[in-house]
N, C-alpha and C positions, 0 to 999 in steps of 0.2 A: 504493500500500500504506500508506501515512504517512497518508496521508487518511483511509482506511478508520477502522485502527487509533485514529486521535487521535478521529474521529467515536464509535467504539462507546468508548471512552473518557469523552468527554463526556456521553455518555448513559449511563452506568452512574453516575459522581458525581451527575447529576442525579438520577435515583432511589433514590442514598443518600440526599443530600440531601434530598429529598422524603420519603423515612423517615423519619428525624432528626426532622426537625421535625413528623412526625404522630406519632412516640413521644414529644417534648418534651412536645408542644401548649403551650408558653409560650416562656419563652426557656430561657438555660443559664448554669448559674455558673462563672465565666470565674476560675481561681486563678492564683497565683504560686509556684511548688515552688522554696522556697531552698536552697542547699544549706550542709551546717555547712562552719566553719569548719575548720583544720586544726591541727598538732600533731603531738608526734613520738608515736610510740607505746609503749606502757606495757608490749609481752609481746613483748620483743626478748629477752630473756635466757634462757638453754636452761634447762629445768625436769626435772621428775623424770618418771617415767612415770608415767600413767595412773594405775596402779589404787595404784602406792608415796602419792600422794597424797590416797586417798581418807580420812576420816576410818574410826578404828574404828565398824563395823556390826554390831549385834548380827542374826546370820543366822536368819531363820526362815526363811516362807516367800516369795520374793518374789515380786512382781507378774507375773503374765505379760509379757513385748513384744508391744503392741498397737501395731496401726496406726490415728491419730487418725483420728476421722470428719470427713469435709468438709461436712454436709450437719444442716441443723437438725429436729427435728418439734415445736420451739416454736411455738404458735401466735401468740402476740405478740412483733415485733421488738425489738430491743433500739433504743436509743436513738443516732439517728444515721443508723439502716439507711436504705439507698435506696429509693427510689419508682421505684416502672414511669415516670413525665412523669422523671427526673434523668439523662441523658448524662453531663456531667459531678459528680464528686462529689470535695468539696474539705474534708477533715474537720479544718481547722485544728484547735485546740487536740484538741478530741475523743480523736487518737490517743495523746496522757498523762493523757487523765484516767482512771484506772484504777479496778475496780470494789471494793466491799469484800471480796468473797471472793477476787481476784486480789492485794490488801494481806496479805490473812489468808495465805493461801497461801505467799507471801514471807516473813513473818514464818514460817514454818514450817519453811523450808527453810533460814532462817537460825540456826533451832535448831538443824537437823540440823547446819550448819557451823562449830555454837560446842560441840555437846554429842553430836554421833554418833548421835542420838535418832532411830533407822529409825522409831519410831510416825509422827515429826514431820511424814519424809518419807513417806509411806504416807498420812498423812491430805493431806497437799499435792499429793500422786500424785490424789487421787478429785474435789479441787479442780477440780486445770487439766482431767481430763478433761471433767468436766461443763463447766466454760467454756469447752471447745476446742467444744463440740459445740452451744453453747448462743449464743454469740455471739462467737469470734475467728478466725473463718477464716482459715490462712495467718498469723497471727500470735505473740505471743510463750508465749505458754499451750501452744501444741503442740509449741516447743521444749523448754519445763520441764518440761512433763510429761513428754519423751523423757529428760530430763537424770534425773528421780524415777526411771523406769524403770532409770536406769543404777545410782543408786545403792543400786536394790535388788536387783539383779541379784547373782549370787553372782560367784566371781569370773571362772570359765568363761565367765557368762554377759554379763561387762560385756568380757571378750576377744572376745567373738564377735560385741560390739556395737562395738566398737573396730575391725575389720574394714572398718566403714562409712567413708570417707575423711571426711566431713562426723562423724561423732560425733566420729572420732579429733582432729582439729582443734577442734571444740568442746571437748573435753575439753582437751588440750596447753596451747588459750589460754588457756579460763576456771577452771581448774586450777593457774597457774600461780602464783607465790607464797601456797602455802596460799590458794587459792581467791581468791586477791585480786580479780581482775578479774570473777566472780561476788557477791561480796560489793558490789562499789562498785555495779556494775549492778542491786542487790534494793533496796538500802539509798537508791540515788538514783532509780531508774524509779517508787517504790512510799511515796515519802515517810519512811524510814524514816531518816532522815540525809542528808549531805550529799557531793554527787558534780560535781566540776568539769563542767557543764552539756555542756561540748563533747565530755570525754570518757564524756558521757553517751551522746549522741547516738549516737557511733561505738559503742559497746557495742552500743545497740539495733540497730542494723542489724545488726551480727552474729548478734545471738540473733535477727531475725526472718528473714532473707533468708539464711542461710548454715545455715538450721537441718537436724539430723539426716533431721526428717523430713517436706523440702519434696520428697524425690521422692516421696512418696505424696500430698499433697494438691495438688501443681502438676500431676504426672505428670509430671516433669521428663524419664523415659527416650522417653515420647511426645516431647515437645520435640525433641529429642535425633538422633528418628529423620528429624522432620522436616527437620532443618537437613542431613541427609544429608553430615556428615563425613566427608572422606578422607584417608589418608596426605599431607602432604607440602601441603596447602592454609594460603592463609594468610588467618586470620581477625583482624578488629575487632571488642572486644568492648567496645563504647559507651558508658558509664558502668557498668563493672564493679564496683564496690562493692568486697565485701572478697572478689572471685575467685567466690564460687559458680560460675559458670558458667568464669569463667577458667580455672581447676584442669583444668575435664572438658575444654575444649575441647586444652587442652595434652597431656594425657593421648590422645586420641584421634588426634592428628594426628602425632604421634611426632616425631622427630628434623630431619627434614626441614623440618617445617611450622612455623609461629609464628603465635603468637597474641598479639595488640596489646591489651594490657590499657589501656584509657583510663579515667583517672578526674580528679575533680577536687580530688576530698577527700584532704588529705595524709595524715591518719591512714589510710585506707583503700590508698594508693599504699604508704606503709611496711610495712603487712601483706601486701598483694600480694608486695610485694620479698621480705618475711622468709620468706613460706610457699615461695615460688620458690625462693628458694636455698636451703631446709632440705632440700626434698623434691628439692631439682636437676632442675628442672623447665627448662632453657637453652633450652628454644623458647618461651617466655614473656618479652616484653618490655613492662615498664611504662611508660604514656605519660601524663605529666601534663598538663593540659587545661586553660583557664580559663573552658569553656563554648562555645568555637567548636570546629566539625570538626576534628578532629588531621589533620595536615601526614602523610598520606599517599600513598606514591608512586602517580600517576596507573594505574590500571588494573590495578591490585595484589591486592585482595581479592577472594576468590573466596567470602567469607561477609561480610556486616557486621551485627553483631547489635543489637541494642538492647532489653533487659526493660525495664519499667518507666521509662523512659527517654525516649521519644520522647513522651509525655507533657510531659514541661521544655519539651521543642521547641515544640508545640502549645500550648500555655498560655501563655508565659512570651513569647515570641520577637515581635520586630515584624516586619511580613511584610520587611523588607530582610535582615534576619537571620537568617530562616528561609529567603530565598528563597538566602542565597549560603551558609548552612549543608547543604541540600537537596541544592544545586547542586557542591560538594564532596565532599557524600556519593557522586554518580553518577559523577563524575571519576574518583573512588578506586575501583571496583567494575571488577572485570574485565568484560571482554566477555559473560560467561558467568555471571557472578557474582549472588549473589542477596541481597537483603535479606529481615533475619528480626525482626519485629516480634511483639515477645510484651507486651500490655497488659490490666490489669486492666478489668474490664465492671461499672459499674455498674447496669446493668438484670438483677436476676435475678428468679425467680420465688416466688412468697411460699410460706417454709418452707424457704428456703436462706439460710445464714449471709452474708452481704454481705460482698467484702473493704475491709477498714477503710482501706486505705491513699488514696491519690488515682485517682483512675478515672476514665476518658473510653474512651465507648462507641465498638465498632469503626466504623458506618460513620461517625463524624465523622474518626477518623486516616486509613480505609482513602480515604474521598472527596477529602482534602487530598495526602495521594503517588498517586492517580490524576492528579490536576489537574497536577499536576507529570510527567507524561509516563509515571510507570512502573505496570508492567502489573503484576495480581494473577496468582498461578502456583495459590495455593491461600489458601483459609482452612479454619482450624479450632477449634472449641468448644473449647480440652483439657477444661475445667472452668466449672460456670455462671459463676463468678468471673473466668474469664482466655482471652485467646481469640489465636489468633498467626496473623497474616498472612506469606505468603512472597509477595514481589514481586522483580521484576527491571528492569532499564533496558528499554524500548523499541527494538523489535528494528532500528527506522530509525533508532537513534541509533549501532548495531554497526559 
């Protein structure tokens, strides 16, 4: 059976492989994903609610709540975008250099936070749309534009937006001292002033990856279903960032279950910590990392996750580091237990917005965890942009 199983194995990497490089047709650009540095965090201290914090709005009529388009009918890409020949796509500086209407915009919302100027935001609102839909998929323009939304919402209507556990927390944090943590993040992302670089970084991730409204353009409740959660199971969640996915996972598993929040970034571990004990989330536990496997008990997880993630792995790792980080990961995975890989796709089709962030196409990750013994259970598209593999150990390894 072990024979069979590792032969159709072999021959399946091979005909990835053999794809790969008839969609390359050349070679592939090989990056390095650093990650920032760390720091204590800036929004440890309880703030006012919500809407006591908004600036006075003059109310007219506000914006509908739209849900971002993920998809372009630009027929010229924007600068940077992928090619059908790129597997990998490594957008060094690219991802700050930001456009003038995305500067303008900033500058607009920072009226509305110096002077309550609803026009300000209203014109800032028609801004990020048009760039949500023109060229930032999954990025920071479809959080702001959710953030305009809010603040023209009346005040029923930024309650009922509040509702969303992801706005409520965006609003809590970047809300908090009179906007403080929104201010640093316009004023430094956007050139308009000066923002201590590191706690720049951890800002943007928050406003890209934690945003209100990444489960309509990720499809994140597809995700969700895929990972097939249950009461009482205990998950790894692989370079967690600032919880996105932590939160749900804690949530979903109840009292019983826990979920191993691993990160590397201290800014990132302190907002883990801060949002767990606010919301009293006790089956969430933070795990700091310095880039190897966390020190899980053998045959424990019954989910091990990794977004965006297993990327560092493939890129960055020399094969002795990869091979006993792999080899750690399988250790730690129950019997039963399944790995969930969700990564960005740089090959999309021309007329869809490209995600900007780092991308390597699935069958270069899906070919390298076959080569390593574990079986694919499924794959799926969520989105042209993102695509998640479920694998499992090798059932002669049970």
């Amino acid at each position: 059976m072990f024979g069979t199983e590792r032969e159709m194995n072999q021959t399946r990497v091979a005909a990835l492989l053999i794809s790969a490089a008839i969609m390359m047709g050349l070679g592939f650009l090989v990056g390095r994903q650093c990650a920032p540095g760390g720091g204590p965090s800036a929004s440890t201290q309880p703030v006012p609610s919500a809407v006591e914090r908004l600036p006075a709005v003059q109310q007219s009529s506000p914006a509908p709540l739209e849900s971002p388009p993920v998809t372009s009918t630009a027929s010229t890409p924007s600068a940077g975008a992928k090619t059908a020949e790129s597997l990998v796509y490594f957008p060094f500086e690219s991802l700050f250099n930001e456009s003038p209407e995305g500067i303008a915009a900033a500058s607009l919302l920072l009226r509305w936070l110096n002077t309550g100027d609803s026009a300000a935001a209203q014109e800032a609102l028609v801004t990020y749309r048009a760039l949500s839909e023109r060229e930032n998929f999954g990025g920071e323009y479809t959080t702001l534009q959710w953030l305009c939304e809010y603040i023209l919402a009346d005040e029923q209507g930024r309650l009922i937006m509040l509702e969303n556990d992801d706005g409520r927390r965006f609003v809590e944090f970047f809300g908090a001292h009179s906007w403080g943590p929104l201010r640093d993040y316009l004023t430094g992302k956007y050139g308009l002033g000066r923002t201590n670089p590191d706690f720049l970084r951890f800002l943007d991730e928050i406003v890209r990856f934690n945003s209100p409204y990444r489960d309509v353009w990720e499809k994140t409740p597809r995700l969700m279903e895929l990972l097939d959660l249950q009461p009482g199971m205990q998950v790894a969640d692989i370079g967690a960032g600032a919880g996105y996915f932590s939160f749900r996972f804690a949530q979903e598993l109840g009292p019983d279950g826990r979920v191993h929040a691993v990160e590397i970034n201290t800014r990132h571990l302190d907002y883990l910590q801060q949002v767990a004990t606010s919301e009293g989330l006790t089956n969430l536990t933070v795990v700091p990392t310095d880039g190897a496997f966390p020190d899980l008990p053998e045959g424990s997880m019954d989910r091990i996750f990794l977004c965006s993630a297993y990327q560092a792995v493939y890129l960055s790792y020399r094969q002795a580091e990869r091979d006993a980080w792999v080899g750690s990961l399988l250790r730690a995975l129950a019997p039963d237990g399944l790995l969930v890989i969700s990564e960005n796709e740089p090959v999309v089709q021309s007329g869809v917005v490209p995600y900007r962030g780092i991308s390597v196409s699935q069958p270069l990750i899906e070919g390298q965890l076959l080569s390593y013994g574990l079986e694919l259970v499924l794959e799926e598209q969520l989105v042209p942009q993102r695509y998640v593999l479920v694998m499992r150990k090798p059932q002669s390894a049970l």
